[in-house]
N, C-alpha and C positions, 0 to 999 in steps of 0.2 A: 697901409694894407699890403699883403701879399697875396700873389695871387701861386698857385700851383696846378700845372698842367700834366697831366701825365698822359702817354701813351705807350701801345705795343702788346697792349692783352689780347687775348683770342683764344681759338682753339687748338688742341697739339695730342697728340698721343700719347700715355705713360714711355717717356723716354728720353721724350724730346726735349728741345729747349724752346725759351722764350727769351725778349729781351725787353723789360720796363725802361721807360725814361720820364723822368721828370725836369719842369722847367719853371723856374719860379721868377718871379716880376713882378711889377711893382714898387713901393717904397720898401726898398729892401737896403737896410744898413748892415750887420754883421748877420749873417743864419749862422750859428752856433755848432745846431748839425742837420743834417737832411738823411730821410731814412723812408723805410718802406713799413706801413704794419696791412694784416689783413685779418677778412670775417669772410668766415666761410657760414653756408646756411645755416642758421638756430644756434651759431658759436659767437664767442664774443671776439670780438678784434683784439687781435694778441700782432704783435712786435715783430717783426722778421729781419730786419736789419739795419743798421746805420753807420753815416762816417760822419766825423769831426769837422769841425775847418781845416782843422790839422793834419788831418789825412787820417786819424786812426778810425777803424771799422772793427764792426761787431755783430756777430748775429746771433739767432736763435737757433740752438741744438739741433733741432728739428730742419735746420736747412742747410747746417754749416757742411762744407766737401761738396756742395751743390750751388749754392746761390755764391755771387759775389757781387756786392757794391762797390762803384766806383763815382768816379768824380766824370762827369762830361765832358766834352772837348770845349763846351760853350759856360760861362762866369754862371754859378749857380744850378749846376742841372747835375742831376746825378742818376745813374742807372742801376738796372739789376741784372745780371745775367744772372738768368735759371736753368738748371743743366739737369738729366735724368728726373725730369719732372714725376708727381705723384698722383693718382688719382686725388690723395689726401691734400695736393696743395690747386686742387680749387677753392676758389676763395674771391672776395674783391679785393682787389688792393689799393691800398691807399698811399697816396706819396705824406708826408708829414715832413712839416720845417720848423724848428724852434730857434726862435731869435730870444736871446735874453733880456732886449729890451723891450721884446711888443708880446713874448709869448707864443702860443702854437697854434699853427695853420694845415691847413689839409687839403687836399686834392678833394676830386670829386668821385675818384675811382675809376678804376679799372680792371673788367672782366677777365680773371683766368681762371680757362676750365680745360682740366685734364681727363681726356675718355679711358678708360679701361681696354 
């Protein structure tokens, strides 16, 4: 089992930044990749970014010039920095880890909401 921990949601301005972090543990052998997706109200949870073990990363149109994932300073943890946030990117967000040998796991979420 893996477990996924995320913090650092809240509230901010359109403009502002935030900073996600996730932390996974548990029986954890390879995670494959670690990433972020989010639901914002009455929308489906759609994808927002991820990185590799390798280090390659990737994100969603909609966030790329803004968001950047990274790798933690701590074995397994990965963050988001959010920059010139949007009203449109409130949402919960969800840490996600895919290991290829056990499959995918999820965070419990975390709250971010951008006021107008």
């Amino acid at each position: 089992q893996v477990q996924l921990a995320e913090s650092g949601g809240g509230l901010v301005q359109a403009g502002g930044s935030l900073r996600l972090s996730c932390a996974a543990s548990g029986s954890i052998g390879t995670i494959n990749t670690m990433g972020w997706y989010r639901q914002a109200p009455g929308k489906q949870r759609e994808w927002v970014a991820l990185i590799t073990s390798g280090g390659l990363t990737n994100s969603a149109d909609s966030v790329k010039g803004r968001f950047t994932i990274s790798r933690g300073n701590a074995k397994n943890t990965v963050t988001l920095q959010m920059n010139s946030l949007k009203p449109e990117d409130t949402a919960v967000y969800y840490c996600h880890a895919y290991l290829r040998s056990a499959g995918d796991y999820w965070g419990q979420g975390t709250q971010v909401t951008v006021s107008s």
